[in-house]
C-alpha positions as CSV (number, residue, x, y, z in Angstrom):
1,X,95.9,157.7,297.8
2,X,92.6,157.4,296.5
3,X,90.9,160.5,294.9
4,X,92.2,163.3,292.4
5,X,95.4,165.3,293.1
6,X,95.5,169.0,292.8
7,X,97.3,170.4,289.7
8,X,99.5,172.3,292.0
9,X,100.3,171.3,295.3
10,X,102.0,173.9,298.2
11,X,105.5,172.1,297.6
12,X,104.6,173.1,293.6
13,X,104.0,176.8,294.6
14,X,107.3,176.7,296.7
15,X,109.4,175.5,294.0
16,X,107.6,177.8,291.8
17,X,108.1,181.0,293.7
18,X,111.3,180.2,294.9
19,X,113.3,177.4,293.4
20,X,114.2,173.7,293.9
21,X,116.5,175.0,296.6
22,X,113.2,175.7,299.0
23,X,113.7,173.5,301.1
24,X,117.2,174.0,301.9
25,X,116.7,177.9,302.4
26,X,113.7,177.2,305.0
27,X,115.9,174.6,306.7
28,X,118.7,177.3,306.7
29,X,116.4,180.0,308.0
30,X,114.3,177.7,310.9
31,X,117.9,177.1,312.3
32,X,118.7,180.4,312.8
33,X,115.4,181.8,314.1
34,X,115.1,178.7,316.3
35,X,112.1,177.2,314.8
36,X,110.5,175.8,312.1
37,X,109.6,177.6,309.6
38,X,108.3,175.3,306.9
39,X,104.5,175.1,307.7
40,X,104.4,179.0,307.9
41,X,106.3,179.3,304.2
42,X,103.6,176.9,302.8
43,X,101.1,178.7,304.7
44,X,102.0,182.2,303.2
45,X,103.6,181.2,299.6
46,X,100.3,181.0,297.8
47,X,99.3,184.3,299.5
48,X,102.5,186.0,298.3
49,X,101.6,184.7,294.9
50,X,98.4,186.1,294.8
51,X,99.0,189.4,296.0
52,X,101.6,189.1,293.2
53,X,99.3,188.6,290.5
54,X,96.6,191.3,291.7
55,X,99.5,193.6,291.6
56,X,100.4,192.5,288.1
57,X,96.9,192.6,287.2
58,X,96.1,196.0,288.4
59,X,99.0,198.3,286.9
60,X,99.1,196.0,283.6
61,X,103.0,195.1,283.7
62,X,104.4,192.8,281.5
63,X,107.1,190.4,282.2
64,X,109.3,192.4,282.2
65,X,108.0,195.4,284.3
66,X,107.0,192.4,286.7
67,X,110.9,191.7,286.9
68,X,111.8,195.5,287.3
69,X,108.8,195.6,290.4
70,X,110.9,192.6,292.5
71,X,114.2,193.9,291.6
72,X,113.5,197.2,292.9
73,X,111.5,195.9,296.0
74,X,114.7,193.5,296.7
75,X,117.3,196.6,296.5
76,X,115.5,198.7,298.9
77,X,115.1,196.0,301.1
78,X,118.8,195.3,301.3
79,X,120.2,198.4,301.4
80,X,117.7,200.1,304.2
81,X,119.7,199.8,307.5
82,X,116.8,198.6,309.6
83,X,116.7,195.4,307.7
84,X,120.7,194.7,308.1
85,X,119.8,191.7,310.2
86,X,117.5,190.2,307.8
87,X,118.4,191.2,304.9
88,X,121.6,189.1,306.1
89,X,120.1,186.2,306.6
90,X,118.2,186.6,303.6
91,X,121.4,186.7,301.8
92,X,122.8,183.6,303.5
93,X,119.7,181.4,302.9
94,X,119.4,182.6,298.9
95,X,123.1,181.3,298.7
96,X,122.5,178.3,300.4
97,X,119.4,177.4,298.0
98,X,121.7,178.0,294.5
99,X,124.2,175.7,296.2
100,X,121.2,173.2,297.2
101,X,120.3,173.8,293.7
102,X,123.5,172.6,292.0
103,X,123.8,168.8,294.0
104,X,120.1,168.8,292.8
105,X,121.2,169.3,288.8
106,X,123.5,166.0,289.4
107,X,119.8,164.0,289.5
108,X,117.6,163.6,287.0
109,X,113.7,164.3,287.5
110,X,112.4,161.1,287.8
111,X,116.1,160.1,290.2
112,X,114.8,163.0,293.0
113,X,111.2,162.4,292.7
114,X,111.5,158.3,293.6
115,X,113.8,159.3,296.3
116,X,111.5,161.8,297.5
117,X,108.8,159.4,297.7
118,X,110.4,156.2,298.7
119,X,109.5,156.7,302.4
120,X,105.6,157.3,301.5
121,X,105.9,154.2,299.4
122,X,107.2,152.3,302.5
123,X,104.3,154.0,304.7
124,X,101.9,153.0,301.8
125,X,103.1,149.1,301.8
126,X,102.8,148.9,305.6
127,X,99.8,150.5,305.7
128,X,97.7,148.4,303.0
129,X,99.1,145.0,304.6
130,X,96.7,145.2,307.6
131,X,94.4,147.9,306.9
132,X,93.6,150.0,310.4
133,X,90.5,152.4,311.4
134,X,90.2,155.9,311.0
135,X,91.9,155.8,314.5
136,X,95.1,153.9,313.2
137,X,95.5,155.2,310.2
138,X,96.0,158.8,311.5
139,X,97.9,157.2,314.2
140,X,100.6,155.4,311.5
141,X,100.9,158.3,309.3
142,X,101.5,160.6,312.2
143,X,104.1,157.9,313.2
144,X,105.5,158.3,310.1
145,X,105.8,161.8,310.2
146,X,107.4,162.2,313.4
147,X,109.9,159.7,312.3
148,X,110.8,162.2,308.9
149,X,110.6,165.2,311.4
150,X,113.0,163.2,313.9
151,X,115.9,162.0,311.8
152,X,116.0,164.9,309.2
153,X,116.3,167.6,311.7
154,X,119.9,167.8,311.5
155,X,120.5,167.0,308.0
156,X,122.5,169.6,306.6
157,X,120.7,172.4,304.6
158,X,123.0,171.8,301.5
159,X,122.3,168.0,300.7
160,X,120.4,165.7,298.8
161,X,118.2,165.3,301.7
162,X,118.3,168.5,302.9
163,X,117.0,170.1,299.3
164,X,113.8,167.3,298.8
165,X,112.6,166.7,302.4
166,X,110.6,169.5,304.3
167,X,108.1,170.6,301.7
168,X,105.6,167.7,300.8
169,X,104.9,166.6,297.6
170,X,104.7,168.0,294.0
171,X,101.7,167.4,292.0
172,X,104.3,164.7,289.6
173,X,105.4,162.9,293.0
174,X,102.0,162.2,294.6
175,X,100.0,161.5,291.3
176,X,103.5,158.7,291.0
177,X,102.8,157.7,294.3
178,X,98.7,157.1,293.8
179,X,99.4,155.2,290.4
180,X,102.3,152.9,292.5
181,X,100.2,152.7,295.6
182,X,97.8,150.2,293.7
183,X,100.3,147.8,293.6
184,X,102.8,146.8,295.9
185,X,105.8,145.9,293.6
186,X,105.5,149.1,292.2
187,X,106.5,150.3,296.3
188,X,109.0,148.0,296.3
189,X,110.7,148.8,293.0
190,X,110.3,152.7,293.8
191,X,112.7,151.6,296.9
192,X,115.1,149.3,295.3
193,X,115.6,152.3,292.4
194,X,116.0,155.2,295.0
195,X,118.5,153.3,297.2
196,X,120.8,151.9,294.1
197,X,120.7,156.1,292.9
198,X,121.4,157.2,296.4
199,X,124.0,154.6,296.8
200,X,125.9,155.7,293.5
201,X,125.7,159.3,293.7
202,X,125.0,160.3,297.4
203,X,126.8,157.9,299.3
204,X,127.8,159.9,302.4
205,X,123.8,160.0,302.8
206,X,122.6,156.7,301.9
207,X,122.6,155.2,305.4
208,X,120.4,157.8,307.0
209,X,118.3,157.3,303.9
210,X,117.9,153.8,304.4
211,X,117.2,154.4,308.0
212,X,114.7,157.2,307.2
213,X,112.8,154.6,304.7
214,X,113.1,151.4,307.2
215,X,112.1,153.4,310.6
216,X,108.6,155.1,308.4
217,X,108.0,151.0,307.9
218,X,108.5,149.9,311.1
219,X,107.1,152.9,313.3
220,X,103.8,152.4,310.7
221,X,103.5,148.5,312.0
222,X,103.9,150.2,315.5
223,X,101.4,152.8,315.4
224,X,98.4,150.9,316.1
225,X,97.1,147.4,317.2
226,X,95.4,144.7,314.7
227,X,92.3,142.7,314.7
228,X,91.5,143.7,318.2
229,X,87.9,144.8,319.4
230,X,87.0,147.7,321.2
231,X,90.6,148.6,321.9
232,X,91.2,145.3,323.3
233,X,93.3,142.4,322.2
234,X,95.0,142.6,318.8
235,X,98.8,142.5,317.8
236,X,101.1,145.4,317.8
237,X,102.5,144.6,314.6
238,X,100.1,141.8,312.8
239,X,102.1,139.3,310.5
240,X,100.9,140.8,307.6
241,X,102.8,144.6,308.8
242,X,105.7,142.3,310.0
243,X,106.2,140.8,306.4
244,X,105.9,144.3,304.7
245,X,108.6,145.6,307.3
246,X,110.7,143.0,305.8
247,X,110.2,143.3,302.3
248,X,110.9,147.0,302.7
249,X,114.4,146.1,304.3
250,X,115.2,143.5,301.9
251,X,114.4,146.5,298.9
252,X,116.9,149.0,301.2
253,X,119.5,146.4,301.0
């Protein structure tokens, strides 16, 4: 986590453009089209936004006549007949993200951004225990991504998990999680906080949480071998990895 973070991140420009409910639209959208749409919405927000501006820029509109400019693109959208299908499913996604933004309002900031970052924080703690190559270090966090990929796939769009997973970080979470990584009871207590809040006010998804945050751990201990040579000898999971593993349980508990 060394190194500056960007003022705006893509999950920023997401949230930005089109809500905290994001994530939850995407994840509504990818299931109907039958793939995943996520890397191409980061991919093409920030191009929306500044084709956005250049239009702003060029005909001189206000606030305002920038409003007036979306409204108007939105109703002829909707109402041509070739777009029926999409506009549709366009429909069905926007309601899904003011819904995902409503179980969103019962948190405060700080409550969704340590739960958003809990299973980084567990990534980071495995990770610094037995420090690994270039090799295993892109092999642990890719370990770690598969594991996000593999258990959120069927959360539901409109849930606490569906609403902050999918998009990366903000700017606020991953400048928290540099400042946290330094330190490793900073991890742990970024953990403990986010399970106690998931346990009180998202019960029905605190188990998949807890497995989420425990499977990033142990998958990272997984990912690569320690102290070998060459590619030879080594652990799986040194002592070091095994001990974080358990400290991150023990902080899920």
């Amino acid at each position: 986590m060394k190194g500056d973070i960007p003022s705006e991140t893509p999950a920023d420009k997401m949230q930005s453009m089109f809500g905290g409910g994001v994530n939850s639209m995407v994840s509504a959208l990818s299931k109907k089209m039958g793939f995943d749409l996520a890397p191409l919405a980061g991919m093409l927000t920030p191009l929306m936004g500044q084709h956005l501006a250049k239009t702003v820029k060029e005909q001189g509109m206000d606030a305002n006549g920038f409003a007036r400019m979306l409204q108007q693109g939105e109703s002829e959208f909707l109402k041509d007949p070739s777009n029926a299908e999409a506009a549709s499913m366009v429909r069905e996604a926007m309601a899904i993200g003011d819904q995902a933004e409503s179980v969103r309002s019962l948190f405060t900031a700080h409550e969704l951004e340590e739960i958003h970052i809990a299973p980084m924080a567990a990534y980071c703690l495995v990770a610094k225990a037995s420090p690994s190559g270039i090799k295993g270090s892109m092999d642990e966090m890719k370990a770690a991504n598969e594991v996000s990929i593999e258990l959120l796939k069927d959360v539901a769009p409109i849930s606490l998990l569906g609403t902050l997973f999918g998009g990366g970080l903000t700017a606020a979470e991953a400048e928290e999680l540099k400042h946290e990584a330094e330190r490793d009871d900073q991890l742990l207590q970024t953990i403990r906080e986010s399970t106690a809040v998931m346990r009180s006010k998202a019960p029905a998804e605190v188990e998949r949480f807890r497995k989420l945050v425990k499977d990033v751990a142990s998958k990272t201990a997984e990912a690569s071998k320690e102290g070998g040579f060459l590619g030879f000898g080594g652990k799986q999971v040194s002592d070091k990895e095994k001990a974080a593993v358990e400290m991150v349980a023990a902080a899920l508990a």
